[in-house]
Backbone as ProteinMPNN parsed JSONL, in Angstrom:
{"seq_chain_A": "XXXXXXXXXXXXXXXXXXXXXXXXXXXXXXXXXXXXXXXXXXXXXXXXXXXXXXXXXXXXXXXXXXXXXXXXXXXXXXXXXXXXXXXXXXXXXXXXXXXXXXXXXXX", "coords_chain_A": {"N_chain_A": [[99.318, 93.518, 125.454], [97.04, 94.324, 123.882], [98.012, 94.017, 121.18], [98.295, 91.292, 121.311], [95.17, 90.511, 121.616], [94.403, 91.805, 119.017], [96.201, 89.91, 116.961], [94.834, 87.565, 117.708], [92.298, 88.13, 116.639], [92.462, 88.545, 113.934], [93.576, 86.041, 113.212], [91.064, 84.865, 113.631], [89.521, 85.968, 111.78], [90.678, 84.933, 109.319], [90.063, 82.478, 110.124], [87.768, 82.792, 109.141], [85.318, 83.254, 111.045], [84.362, 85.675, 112.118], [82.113, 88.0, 112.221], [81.841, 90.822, 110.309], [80.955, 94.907, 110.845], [78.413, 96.923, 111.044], [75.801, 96.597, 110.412], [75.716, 93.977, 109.853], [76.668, 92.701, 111.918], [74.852, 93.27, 113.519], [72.861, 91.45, 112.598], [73.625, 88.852, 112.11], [73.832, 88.813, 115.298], [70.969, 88.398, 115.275], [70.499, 86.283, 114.287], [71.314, 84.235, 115.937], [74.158, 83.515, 115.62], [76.31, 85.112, 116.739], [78.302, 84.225, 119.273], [80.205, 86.623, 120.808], [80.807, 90.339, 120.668], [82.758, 92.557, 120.076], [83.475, 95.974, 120.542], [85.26, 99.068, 119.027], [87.291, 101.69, 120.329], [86.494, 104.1, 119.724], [84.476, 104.469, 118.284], [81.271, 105.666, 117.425], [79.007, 106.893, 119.458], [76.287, 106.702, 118.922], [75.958, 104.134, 117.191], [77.415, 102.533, 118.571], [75.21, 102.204, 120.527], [73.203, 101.024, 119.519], [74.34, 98.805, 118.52], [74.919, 97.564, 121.264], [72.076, 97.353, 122.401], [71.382, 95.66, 120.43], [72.589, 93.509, 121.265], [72.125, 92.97, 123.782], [69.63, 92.252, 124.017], [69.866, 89.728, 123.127], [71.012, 88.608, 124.533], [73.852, 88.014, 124.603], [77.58, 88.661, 124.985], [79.303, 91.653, 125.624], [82.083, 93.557, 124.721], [84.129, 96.037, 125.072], [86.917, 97.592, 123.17], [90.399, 98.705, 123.812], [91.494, 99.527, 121.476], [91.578, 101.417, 118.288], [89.872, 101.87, 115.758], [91.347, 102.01, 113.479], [93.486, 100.874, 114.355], [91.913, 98.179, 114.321], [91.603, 98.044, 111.809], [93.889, 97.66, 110.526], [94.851, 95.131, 111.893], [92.686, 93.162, 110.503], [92.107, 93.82, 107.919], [90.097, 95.348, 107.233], [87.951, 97.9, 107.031], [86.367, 98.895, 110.11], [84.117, 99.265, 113.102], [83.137, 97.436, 114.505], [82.284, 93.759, 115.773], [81.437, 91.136, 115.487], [82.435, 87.713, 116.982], [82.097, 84.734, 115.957], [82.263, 82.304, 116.946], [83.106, 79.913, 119.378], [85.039, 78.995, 120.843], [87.068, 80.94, 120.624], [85.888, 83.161, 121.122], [85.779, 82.972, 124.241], [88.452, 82.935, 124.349], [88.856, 85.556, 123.861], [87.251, 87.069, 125.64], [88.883, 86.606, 127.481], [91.019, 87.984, 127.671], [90.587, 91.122, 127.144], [89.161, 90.796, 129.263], [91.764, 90.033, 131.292], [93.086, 92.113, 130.232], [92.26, 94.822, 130.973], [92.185, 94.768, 133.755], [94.698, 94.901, 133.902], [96.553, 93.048, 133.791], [98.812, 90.671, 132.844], [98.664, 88.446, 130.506]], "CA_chain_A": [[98.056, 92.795, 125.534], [96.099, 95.021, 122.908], [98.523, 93.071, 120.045], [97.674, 89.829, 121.359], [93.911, 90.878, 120.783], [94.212, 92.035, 117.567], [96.394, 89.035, 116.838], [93.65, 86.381, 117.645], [91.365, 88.401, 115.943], [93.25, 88.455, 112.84], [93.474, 84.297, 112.885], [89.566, 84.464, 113.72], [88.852, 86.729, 110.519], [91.111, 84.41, 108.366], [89.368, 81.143, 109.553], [86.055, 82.58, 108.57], [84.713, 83.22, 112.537], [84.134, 87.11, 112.37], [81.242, 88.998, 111.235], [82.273, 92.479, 110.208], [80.182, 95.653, 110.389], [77.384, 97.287, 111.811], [73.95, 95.837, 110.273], [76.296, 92.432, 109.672], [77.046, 92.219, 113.132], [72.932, 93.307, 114.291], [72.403, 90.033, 111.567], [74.819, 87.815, 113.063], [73.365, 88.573, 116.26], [69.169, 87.933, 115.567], [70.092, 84.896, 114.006], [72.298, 83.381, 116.761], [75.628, 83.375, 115.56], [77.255, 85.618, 117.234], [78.972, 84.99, 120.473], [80.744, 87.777, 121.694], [80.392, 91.286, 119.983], [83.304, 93.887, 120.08], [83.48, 97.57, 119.833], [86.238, 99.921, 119.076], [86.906, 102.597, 121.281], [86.052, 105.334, 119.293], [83.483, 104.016, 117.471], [80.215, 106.465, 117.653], [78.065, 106.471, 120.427], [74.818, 106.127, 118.453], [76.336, 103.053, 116.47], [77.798, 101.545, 119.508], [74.005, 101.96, 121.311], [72.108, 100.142, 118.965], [74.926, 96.931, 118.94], [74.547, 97.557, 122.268], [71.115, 96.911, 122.577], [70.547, 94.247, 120.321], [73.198, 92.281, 122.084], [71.482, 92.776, 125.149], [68.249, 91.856, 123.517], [70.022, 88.299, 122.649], [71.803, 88.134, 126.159], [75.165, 88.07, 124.116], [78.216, 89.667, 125.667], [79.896, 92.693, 124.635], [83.088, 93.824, 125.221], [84.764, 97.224, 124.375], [88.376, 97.512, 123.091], [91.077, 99.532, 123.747], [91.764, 99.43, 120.389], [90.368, 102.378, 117.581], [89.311, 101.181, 114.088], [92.012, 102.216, 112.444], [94.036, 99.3, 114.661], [91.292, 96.999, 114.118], [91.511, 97.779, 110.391], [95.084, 96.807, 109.896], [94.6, 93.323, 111.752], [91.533, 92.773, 109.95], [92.131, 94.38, 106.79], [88.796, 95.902, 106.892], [87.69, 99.103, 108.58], [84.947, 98.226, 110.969], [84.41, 98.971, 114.508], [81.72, 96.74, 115.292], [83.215, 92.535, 115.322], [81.017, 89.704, 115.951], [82.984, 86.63, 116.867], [80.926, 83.75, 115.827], [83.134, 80.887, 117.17], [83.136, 79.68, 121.147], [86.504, 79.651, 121.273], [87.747, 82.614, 119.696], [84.89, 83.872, 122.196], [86.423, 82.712, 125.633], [90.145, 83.736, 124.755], [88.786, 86.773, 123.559], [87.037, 87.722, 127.08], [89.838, 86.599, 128.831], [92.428, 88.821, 127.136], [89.841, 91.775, 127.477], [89.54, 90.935, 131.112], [93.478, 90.665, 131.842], [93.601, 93.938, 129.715], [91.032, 95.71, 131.606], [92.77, 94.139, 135.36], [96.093, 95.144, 133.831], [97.733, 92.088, 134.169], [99.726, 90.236, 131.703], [97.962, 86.848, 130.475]], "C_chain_A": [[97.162, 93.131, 124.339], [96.654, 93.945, 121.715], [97.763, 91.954, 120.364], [95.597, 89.624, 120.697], [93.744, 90.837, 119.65], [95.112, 91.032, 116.771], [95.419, 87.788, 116.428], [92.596, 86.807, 116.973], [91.617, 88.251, 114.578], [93.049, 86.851, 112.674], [91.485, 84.249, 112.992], [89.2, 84.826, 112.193], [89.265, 85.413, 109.625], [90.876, 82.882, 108.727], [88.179, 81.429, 108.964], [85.147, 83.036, 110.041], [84.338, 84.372, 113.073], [82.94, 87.365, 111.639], [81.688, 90.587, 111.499], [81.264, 93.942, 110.33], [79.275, 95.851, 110.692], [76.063, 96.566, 111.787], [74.655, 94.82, 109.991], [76.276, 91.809, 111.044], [75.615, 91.525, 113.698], [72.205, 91.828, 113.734], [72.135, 89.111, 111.912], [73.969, 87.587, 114.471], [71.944, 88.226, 116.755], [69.269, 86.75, 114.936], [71.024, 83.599, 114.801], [73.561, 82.686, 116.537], [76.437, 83.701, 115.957], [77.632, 85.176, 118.266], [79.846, 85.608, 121.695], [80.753, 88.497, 120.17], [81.476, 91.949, 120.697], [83.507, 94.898, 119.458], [84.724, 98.385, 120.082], [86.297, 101.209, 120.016], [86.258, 103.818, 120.828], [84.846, 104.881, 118.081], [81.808, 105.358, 117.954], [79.308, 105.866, 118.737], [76.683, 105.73, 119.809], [75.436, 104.989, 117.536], [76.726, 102.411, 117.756], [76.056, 101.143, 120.47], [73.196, 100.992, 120.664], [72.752, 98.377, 118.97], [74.669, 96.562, 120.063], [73.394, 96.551, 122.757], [70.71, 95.626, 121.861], [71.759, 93.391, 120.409], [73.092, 92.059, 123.453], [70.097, 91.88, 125.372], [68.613, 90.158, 123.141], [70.851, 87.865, 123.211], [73.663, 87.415, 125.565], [76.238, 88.636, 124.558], [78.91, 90.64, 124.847], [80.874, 93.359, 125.376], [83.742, 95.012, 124.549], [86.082, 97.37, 124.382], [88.845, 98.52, 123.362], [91.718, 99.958, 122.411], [91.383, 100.615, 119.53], [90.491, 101.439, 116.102], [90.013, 101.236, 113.377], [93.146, 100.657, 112.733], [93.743, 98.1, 114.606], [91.43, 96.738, 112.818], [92.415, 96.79, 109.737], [95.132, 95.087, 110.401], [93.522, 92.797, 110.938], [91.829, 92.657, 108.139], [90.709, 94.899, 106.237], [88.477, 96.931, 107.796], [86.525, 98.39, 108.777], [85.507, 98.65, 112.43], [83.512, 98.535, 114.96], [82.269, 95.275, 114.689], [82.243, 92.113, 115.866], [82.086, 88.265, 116.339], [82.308, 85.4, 117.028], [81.127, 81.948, 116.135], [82.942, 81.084, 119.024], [84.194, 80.222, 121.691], [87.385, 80.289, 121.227], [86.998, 83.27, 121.081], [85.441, 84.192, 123.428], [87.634, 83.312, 125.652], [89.73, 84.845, 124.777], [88.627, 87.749, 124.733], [88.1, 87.43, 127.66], [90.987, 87.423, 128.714], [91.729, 89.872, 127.58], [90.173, 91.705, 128.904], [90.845, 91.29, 132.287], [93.926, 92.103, 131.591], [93.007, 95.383, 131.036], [91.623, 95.699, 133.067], [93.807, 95.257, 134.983], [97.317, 94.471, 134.345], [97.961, 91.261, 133.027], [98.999, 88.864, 131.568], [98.711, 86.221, 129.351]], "O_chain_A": [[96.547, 92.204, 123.812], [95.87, 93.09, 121.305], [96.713, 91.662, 119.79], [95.053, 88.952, 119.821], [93.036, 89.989, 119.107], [94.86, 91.201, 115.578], [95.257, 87.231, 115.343], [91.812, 85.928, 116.614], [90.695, 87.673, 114.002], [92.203, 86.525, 111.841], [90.839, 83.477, 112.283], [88.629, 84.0, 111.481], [88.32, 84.769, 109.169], [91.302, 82.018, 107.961], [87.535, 80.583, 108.343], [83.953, 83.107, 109.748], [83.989, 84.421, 114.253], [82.794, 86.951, 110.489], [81.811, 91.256, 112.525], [80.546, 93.819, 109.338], [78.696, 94.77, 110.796], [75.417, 96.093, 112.722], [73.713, 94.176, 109.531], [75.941, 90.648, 111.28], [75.251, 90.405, 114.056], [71.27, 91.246, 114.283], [71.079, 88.502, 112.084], [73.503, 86.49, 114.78], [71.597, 87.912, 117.894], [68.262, 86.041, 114.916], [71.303, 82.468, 114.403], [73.962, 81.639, 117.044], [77.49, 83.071, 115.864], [77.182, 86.084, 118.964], [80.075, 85.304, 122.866], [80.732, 87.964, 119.06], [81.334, 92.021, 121.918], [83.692, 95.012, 118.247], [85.221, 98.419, 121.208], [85.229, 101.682, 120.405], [85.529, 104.479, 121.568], [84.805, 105.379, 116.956], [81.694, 105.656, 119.143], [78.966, 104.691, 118.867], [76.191, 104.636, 120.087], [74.948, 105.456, 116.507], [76.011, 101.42, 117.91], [75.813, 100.035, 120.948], [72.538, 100.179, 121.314], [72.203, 97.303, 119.215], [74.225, 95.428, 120.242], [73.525, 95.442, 123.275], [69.994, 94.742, 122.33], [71.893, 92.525, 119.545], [73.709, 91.258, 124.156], [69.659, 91.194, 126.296], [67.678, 89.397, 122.894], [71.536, 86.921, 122.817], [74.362, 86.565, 126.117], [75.834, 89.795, 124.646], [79.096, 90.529, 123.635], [80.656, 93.735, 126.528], [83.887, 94.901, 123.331], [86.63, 97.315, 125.483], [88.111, 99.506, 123.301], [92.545, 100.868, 122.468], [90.493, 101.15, 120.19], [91.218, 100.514, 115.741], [89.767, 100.624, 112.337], [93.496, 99.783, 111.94], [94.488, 97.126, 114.715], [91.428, 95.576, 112.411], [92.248, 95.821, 108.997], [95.346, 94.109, 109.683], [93.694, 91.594, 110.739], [91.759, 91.681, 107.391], [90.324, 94.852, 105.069], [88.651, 96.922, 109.014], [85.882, 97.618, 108.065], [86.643, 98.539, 112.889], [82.921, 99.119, 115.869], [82.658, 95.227, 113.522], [81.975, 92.682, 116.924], [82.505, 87.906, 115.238], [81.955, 85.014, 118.142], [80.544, 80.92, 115.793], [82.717, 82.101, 119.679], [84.443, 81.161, 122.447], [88.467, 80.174, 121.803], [87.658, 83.822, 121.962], [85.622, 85.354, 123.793], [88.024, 84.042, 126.563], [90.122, 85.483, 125.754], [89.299, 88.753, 124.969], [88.335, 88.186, 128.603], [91.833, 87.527, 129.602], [92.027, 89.978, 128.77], [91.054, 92.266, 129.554], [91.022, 92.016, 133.265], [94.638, 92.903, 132.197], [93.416, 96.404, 131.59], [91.515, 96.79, 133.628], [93.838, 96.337, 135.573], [98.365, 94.801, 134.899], [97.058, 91.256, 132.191], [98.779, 88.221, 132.595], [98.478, 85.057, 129.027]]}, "name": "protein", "num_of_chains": 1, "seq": "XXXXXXXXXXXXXXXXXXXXXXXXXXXXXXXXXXXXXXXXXXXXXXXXXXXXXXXXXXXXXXXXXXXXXXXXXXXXXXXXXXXXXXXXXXXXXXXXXXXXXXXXXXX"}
């Protein structure tokens, strides 16, 4: 399931549909592009609190991977553990893979 993730994320980056990066993401997200916002698992607490918050602050959802940054890097080709996905439908699969992941059922 985690592949499949980092799969679709990978096609999101390379249409253009990602914002990368901590104050890119916070950007992304006060000017209403973002939505959905994921975080790596190991990503720092005080960096994950503040995406946190201002994707709470712009009623955006946010979803935390099983993933660490170094796995996000190689689909990406960018370290980052902070992803905006700035597309709908990148958005929806995205939660729903998340969600099956999180259940632990195969989607």
């Amino acid at each position: 399931m985690n592949e499949k993730i980092l799969h679709l994320l990978g096609i999101a980056r390379r249409a253009g549909r990602l914002t990368l990066g901590n104050d890119a993401v916070i950007e992304s997200l006060r000017r209403g592009n973002a939505k959905l916002v994921l975080l790596a698992k190991d990503l720092s607490p005080r960096t994950a609190g503040g995406v946190r918050l201002a994707a709470e602050e712009e009623g955006i959802a946010l979803q935390a991977l099983s993933s660490t940054m170094d796995e996000i890097s190689m689909a990406l080709g960018k370290r980052t553990g902070v992803v905006a996905v700035n597309d709908a439908g990148f958005a929806s699969r995205l939660i729903a893979l998340c969600t099956a992941q999180a259940a632990g059922t195969e989607e």
